[in-house]
KEBAPA-588665 format. One record per residue (C-alpha): residue in one letter; z, x, y. Coordinates in Angstrom, 1 decimal. Example, Ala and Ser with C-alpha at 12.3 -4.5 7.8 and 13.67 -1.06 7.14 Angstrom:
<sites>
(site "A", (7.8, 12.3, -4.5)) (site "S", (7.1, 13.7, -1.1)) 
</sites>
This chain:
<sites>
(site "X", (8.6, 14.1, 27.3)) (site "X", (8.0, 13.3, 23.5)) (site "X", (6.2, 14.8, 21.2)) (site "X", (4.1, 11.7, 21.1)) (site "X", (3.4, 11.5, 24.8)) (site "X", (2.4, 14.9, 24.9)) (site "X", (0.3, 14.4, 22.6)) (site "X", (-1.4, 11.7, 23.8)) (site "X", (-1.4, 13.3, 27.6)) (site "X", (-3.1, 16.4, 25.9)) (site "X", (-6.0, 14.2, 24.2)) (site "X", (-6.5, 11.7, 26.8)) (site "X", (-7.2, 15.0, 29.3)) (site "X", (-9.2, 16.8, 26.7)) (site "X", (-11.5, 13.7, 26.4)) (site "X", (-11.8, 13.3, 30.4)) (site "X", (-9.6, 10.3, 30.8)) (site "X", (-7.2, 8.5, 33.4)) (site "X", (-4.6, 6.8, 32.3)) (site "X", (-6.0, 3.5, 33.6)) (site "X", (-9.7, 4.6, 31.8)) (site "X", (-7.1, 4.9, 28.5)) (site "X", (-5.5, 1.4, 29.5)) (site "X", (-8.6, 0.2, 29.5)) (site "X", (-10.1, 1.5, 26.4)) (site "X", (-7.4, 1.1, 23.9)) (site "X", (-5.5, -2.2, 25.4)) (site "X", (-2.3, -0.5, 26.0)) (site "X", (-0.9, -1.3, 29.2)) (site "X", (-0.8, 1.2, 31.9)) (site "X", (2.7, 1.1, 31.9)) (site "X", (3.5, 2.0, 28.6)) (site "X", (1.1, 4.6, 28.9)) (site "X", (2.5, 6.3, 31.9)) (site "X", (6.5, 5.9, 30.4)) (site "X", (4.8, 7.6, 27.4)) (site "X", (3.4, 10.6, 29.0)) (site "X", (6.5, 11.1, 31.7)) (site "X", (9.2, 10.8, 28.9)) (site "X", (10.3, 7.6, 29.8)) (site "X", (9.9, 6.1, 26.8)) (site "X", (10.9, 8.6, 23.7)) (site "X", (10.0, 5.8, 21.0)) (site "X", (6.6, 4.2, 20.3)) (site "X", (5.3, 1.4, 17.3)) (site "X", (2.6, 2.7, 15.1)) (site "X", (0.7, -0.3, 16.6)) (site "X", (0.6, 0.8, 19.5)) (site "X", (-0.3, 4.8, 18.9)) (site "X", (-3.1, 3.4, 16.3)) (site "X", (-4.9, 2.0, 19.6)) (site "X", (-4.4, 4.9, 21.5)) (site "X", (-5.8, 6.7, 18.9)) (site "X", (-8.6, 4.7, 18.5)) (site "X", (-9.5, 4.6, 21.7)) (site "X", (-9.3, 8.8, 21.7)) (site "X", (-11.3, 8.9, 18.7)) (site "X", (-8.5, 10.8, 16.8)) (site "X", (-6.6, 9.8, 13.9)) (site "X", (-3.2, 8.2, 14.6)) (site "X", (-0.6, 11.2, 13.0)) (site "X", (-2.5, 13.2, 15.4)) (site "X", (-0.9, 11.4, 18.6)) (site "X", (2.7, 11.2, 16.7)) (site "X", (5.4, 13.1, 17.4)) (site "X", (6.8, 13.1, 13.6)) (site "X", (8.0, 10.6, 11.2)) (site "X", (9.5, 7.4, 11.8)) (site "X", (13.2, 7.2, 11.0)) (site "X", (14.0, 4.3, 12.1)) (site "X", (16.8, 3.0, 9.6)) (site "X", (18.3, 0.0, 8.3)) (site "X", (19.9, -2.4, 10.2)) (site "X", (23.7, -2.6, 10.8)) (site "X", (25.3, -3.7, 7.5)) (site "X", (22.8, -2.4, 5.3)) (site "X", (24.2, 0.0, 3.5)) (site "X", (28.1, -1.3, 2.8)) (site "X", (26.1, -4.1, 0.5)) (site "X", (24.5, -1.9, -1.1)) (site "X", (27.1, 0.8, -1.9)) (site "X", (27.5, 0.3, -5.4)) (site "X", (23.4, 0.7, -5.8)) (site "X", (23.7, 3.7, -3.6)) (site "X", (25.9, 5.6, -5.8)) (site "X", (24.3, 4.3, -9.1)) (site "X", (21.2, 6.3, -7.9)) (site "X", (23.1, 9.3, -5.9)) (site "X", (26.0, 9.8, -8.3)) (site "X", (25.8, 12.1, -11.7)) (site "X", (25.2, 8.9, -14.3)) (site "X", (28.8, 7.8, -15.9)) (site "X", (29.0, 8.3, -20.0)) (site "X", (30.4, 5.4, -22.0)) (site "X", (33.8, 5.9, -22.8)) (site "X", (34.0, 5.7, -27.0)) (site "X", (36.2, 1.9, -26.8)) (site "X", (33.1, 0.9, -23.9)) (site "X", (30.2, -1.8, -25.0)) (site "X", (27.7, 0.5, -26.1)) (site "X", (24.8, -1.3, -24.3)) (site "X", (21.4, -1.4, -26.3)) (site "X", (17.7, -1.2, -25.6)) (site "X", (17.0, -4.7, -26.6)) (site "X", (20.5, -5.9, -23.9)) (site "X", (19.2, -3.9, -21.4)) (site "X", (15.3, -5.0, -21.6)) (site "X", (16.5, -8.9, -21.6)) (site "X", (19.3, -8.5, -18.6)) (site "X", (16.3, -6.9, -16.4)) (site "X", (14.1, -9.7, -17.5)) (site "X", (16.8, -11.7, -16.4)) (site "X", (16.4, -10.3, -12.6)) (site "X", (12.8, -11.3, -12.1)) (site "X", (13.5, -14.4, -10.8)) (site "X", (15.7, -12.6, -8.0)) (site "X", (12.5, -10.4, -7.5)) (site "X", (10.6, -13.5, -7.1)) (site "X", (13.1, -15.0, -4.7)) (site "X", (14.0, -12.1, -2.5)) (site "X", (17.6, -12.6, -3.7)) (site "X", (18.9, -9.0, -2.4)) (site "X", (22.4, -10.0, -2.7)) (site "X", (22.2, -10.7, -6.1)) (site "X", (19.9, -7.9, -7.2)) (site "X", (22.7, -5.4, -5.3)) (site "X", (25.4, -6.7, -7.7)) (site "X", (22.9, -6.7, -10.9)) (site "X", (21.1, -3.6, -11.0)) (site "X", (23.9, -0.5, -10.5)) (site "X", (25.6, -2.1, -14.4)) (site "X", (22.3, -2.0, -15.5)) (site "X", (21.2, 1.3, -14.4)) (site "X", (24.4, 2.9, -15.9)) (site "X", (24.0, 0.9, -19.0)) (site "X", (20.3, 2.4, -19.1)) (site "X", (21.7, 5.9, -18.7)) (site "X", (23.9, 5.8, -21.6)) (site "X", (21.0, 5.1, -23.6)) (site "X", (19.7, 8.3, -23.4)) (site "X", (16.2, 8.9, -24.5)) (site "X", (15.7, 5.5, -26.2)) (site "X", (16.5, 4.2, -22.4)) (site "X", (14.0, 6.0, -20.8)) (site "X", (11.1, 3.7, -20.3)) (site "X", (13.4, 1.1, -18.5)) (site "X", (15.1, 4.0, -16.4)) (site "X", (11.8, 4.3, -14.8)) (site "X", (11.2, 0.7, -14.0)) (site "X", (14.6, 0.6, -13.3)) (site "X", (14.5, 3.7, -10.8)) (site "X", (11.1, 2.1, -9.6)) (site "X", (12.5, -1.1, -8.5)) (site "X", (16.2, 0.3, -6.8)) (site "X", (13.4, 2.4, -4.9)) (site "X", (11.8, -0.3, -4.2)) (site "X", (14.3, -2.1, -2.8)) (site "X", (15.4, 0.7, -0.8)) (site "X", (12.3, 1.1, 1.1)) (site "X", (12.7, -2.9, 2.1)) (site "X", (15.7, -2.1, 3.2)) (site "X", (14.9, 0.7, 5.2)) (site "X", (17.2, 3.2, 3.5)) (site "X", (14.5, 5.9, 2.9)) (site "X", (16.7, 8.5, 1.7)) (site "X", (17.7, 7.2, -0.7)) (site "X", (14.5, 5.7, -1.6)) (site "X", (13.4, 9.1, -2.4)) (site "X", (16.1, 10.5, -4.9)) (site "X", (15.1, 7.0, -6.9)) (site "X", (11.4, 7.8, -7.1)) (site "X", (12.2, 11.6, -7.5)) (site "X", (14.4, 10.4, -10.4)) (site "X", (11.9, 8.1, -11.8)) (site "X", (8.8, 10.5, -11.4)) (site "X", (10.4, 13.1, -13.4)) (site "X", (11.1, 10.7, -16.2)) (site "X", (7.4, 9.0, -16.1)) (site "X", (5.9, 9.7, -19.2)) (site "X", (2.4, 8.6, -18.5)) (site "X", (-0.5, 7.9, -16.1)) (site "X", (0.5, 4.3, -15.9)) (site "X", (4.2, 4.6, -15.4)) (site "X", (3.8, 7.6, -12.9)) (site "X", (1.4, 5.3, -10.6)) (site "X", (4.0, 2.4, -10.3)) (site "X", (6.2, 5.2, -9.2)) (site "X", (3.5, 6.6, -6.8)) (site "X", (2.6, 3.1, -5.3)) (site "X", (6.0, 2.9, -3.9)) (site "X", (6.4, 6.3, -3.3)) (site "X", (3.1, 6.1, -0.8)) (site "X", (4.6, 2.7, 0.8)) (site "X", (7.8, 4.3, 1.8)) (site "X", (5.8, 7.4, 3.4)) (site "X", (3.7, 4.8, 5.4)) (site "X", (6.8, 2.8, 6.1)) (site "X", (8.4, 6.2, 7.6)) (site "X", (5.1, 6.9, 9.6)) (site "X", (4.0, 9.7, 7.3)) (site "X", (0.6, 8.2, 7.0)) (site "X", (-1.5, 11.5, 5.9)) (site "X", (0.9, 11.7, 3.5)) (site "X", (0.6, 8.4, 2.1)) (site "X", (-2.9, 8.9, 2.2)) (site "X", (-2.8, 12.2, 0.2)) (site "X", (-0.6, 11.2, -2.6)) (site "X", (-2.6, 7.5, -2.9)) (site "X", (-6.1, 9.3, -3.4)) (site "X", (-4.6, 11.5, -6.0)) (site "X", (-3.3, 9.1, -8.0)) (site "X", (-6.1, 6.8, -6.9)) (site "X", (-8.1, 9.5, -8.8)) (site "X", (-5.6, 10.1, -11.7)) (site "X", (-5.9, 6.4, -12.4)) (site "X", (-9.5, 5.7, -12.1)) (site "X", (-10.5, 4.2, -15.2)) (site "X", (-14.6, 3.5, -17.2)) (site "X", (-14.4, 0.3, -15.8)) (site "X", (-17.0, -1.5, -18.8)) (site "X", (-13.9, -0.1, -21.4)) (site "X", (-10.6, -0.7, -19.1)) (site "X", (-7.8, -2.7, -19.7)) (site "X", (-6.0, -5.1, -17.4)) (site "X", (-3.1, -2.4, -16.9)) (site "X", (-5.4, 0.2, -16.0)) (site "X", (-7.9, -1.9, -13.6)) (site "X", (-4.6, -3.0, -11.8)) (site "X", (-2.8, 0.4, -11.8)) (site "X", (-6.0, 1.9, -10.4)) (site "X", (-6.5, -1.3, -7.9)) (site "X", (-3.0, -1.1, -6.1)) (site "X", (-3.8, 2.3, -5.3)) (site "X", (-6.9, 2.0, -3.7)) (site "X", (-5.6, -0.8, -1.3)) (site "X", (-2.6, 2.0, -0.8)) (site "X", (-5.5, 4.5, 0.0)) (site "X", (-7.3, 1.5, 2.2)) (site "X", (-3.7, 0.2, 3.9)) (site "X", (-2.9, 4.1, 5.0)) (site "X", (-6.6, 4.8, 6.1)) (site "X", (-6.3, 1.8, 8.5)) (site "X", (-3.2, 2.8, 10.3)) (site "X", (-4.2, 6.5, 10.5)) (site "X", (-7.9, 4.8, 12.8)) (site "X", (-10.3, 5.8, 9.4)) (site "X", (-11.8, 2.6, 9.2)) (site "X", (-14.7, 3.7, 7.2)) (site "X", (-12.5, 5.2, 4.8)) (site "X", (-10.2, 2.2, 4.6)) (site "X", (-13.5, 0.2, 3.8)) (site "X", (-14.5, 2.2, 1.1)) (site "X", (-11.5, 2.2, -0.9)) (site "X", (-11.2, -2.0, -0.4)) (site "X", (-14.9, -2.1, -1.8)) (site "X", (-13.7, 0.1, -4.8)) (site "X", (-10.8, -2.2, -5.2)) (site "X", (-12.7, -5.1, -5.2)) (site "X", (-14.3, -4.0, -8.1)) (site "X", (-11.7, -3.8, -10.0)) (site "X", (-10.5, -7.0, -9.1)) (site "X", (-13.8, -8.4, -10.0)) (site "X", (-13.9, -6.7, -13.1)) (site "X", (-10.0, -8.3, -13.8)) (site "X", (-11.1, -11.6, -12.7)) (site "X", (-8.5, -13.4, -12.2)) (site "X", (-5.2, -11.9, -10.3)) (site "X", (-3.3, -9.6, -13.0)) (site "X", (0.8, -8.9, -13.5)) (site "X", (1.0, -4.8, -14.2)) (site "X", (3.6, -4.4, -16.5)) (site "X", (4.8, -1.2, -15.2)) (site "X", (5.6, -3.0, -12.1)) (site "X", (8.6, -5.5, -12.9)) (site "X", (8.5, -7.6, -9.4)) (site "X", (6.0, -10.1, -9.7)) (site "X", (3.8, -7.7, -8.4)) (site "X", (-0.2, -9.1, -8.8)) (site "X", (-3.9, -7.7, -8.5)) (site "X", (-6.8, -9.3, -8.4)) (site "X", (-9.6, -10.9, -6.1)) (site "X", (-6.7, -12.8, -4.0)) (site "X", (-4.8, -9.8, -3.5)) (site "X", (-7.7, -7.8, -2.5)) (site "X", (-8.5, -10.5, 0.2)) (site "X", (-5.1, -10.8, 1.5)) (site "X", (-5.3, -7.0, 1.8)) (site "X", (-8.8, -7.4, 4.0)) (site "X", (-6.8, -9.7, 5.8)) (site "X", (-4.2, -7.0, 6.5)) (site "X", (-7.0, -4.8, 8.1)) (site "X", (-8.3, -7.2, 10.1)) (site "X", (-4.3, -7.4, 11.7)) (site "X", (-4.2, -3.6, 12.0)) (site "X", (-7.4, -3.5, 13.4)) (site "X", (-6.0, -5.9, 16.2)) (site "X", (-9.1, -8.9, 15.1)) (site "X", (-6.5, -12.4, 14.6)) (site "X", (-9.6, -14.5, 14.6)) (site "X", (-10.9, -12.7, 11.7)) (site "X", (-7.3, -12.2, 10.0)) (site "X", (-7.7, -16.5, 10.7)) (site "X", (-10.7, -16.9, 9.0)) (site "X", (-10.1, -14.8, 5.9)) (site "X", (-6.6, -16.9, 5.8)) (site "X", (-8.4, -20.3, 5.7)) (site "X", (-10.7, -19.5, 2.4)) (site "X", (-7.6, -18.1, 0.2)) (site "X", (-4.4, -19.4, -1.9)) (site "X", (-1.2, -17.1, -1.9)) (site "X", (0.1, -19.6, -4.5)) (site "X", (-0.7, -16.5, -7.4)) (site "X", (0.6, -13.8, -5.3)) (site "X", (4.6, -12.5, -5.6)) (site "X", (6.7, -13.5, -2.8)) (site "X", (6.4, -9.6, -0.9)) (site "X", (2.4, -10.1, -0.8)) (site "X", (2.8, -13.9, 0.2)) (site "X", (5.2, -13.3, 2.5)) (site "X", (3.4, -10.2, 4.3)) (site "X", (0.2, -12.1, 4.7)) (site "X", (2.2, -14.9, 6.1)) (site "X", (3.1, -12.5, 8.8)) (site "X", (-0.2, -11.5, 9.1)) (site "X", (-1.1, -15.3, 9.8)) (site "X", (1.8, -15.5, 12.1)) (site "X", (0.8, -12.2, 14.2)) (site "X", (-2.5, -13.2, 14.4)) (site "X", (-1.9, -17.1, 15.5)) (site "X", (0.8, -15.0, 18.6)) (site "X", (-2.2, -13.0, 19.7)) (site "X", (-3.9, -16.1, 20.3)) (site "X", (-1.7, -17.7, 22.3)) (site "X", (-0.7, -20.0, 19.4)) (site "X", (2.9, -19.7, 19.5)) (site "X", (4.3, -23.1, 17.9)) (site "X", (1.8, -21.9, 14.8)) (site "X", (3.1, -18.5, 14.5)) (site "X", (7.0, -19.7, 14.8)) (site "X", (6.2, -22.3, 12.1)) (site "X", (5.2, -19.0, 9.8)) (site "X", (8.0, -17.4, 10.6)) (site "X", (10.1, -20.3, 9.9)) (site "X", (8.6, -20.9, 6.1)) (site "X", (9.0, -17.4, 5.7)) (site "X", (12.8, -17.4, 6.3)) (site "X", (13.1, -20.8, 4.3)) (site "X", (11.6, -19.0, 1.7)) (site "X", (12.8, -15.7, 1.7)) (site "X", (16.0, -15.4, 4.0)) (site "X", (16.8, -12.0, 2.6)) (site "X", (13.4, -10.5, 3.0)) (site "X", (12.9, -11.3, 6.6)) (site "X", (15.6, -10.0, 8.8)) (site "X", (14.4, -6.4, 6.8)) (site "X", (11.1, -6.5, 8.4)) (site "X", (10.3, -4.7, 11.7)) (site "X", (6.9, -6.4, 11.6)) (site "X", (8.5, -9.9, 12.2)) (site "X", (10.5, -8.7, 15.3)) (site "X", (7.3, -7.7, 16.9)) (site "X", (5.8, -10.7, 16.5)) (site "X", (8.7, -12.6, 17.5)) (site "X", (8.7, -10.4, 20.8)) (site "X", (4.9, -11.2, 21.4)) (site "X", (6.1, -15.4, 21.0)) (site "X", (9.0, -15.2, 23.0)) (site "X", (6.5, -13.4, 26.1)) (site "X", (4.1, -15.7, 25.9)) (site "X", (6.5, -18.8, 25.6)) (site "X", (8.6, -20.4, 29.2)) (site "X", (11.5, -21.5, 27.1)) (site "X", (12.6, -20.5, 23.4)) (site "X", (14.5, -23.8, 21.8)) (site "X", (17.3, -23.5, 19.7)) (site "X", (15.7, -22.8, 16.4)) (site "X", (13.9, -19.9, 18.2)) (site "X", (17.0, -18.2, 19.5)) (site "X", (18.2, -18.5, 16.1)) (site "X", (15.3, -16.5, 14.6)) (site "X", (15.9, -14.4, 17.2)) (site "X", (19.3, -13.2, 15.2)) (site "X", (17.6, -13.2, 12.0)) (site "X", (14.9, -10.5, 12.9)) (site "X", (17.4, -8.2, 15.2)) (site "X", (15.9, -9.0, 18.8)) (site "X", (18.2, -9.0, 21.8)) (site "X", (17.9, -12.0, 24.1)) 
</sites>
């Protein structure tokens, strides 16, 4: 048996109830319930231990059986080998008949990769960014700020691609070169997604109300970088609260960041965070809309998607909420409307989407409830990883 069925067999008896009582309870089919608890079934999605917890009034790390490890997909790594090594390799000194790179080449050749941010050009942005990060080593300490957002962003891109390891050593690297409050929160943010990402959700709790804290600013005298710094934690406190069944908590810290976004007023571009990244009103209501997915309520997730534009939002919050819409739309037996998400997702960003376990589960849920999958929907089936 796994850790997480034991768990959950250990709870469910301590609370006084069947498995079918639990079934009933938390929506989880008896099946997958009784695989769980016999060992059948040694894996399990967050999803679906979030409503077990629920339903056993515990919070969801408590029914786990550890972290979740599940790693890139096959390919991953050989296209980004030269990134890999960039971040895992001692840095490389300029030979004396090198370029000598300078501050002002470096700052406009990584304002030169925004738009690949903004496109979700991965293949580009793995042949980019290793030159520059060696180019920003061999700047030494006039370097350092764009080290960090340089570290920042290959960690960034990490996490999307599932390669957590080496995730960490870029955020490790960048954290000890953060020289502020500011900078050391952009590192934090994604430092808190890629715990959540691996299942460590008390974790990613923990480290997003301390810097939640570290960051909280006098709102009547803050600036735009501080409002947004302090913002994109609180919805990092909210996202991890959700998963980990602490709705109340998860509440609270969206009302706090609301108030930040209505103090910004408008949605706001952090400096520190060089993707395209935005907070503000918009982002906070795509994030309520992100509960209301977790929280397994699609007419809600519906509603909230009706009254919003994602035209200001960076192409990772766009195209998460777009998945949110698409998840909720499969839930309701709408399965031409969530494939048509999915399919402006991938027309959009064809990198982004095949790196996104989230899209395979939805996919799943339309190709259960549909007779017959056309052609285009086989073919999505390839670009998310599901077998046939």
């Amino acid at each position: 048996m796994s850790d997480a069925g034991r768990h959950v067999k250990d709870v469910r008896k301590r609370r006084g109830l069947t498995q079918r009582g639990l079934a009933d309870a938390s929506g989880v089919s008896l099946s997958i319930i009784r695989k769980l608890e016999q060992g059948e079934r040694e894996t399990v999605r967050l999803e679906t231990l979030r409503k077990l917890a629920a339903a056993l009034r515990v919070p969801t790390m408590r029914l786990s059986g550890g972290p979740n490890e599940e790693g890139p997909r096959e390919g991953t790594k050989e296209r980004w080998e030269s990134l890999r090594s960039a971040l895992e390799q001692p840095p490389r000194m300029p030979q004396s008949d090198d370029d000598q790179p300078t501050v002002a080449g470096v700052r406009d050749a990584l304002s030169a990769t925004e738009p690949m941010f903004r496109k979700d050009e991965f293949a580009k942005l793995a042949l980019a960014l290793p030159s520059l990060l060696q180019d920003a080593e061999a700047l030494g300490d006039a370097g350092r700020e764009l080290r960090v957002r340089l570290l920042e962003l290959s960690g960034w891109l990490m996490v999307q691609t599932r390669q957590f390891d080496v995730a960490e050593t870029a955020l490790q690297r960048a954290m000890s070169e953060a020289s502020d409050r500011l900078e050391g929160a952009a590192v934090m943010n994604t430092w808190s997604w890629l715990l959540m990402r691996q299942g460590e959700l008390e974790k990613a709790h923990d480290l997003a109300v301390k810097w939640a804290d570290e960051t909280e600013p006098r709102i009547t005298r803050a600036t735009p970088e501080e409002l947004s710094a302090w913002g994109i934690m609180l919805l990092r406190v909210s996202g991890s609260a959700i998963r980990n069944a602490h709705p109340g908590v998860a509440q609270n810290a969206l009302r706090f960041a609301n108030s930040a976004a209505a103090a910004l007023g408008r949605e706001y571009t952090p400096r520190n965070i060089g993707r395209s990244s935005t907070f503000g009103p918009t982002r906070v209501r795509l994030h309520a809309a992100e509960n209301a997915s977790v929280m397994d309520q699609p007419d809600l997730v519906l509603r909230i998607a009706r009254k919003i534009s994602v035209r200001s939002q960076g192409s990772n919050n766009r195209n998460r909420h777009f998945l949110d819409v698409a998840d909720a739309y499969a839930k309701t037996g709408m399965y031409m409307e969530a494939f048509g998400q999915l399919e402006q997702i991938r027309a959009s960003s064809p990198e982004w989407l095949p790196n996104q376990r989230y899209a395979r589960d939805i996919f799943a849920r339309i190709a259960k409830g549909r007779r017959t999958l056309t052609s285009e929907m086989r073919a999505m089936a390839d670009v998310v990883g599901m077998p046939l």
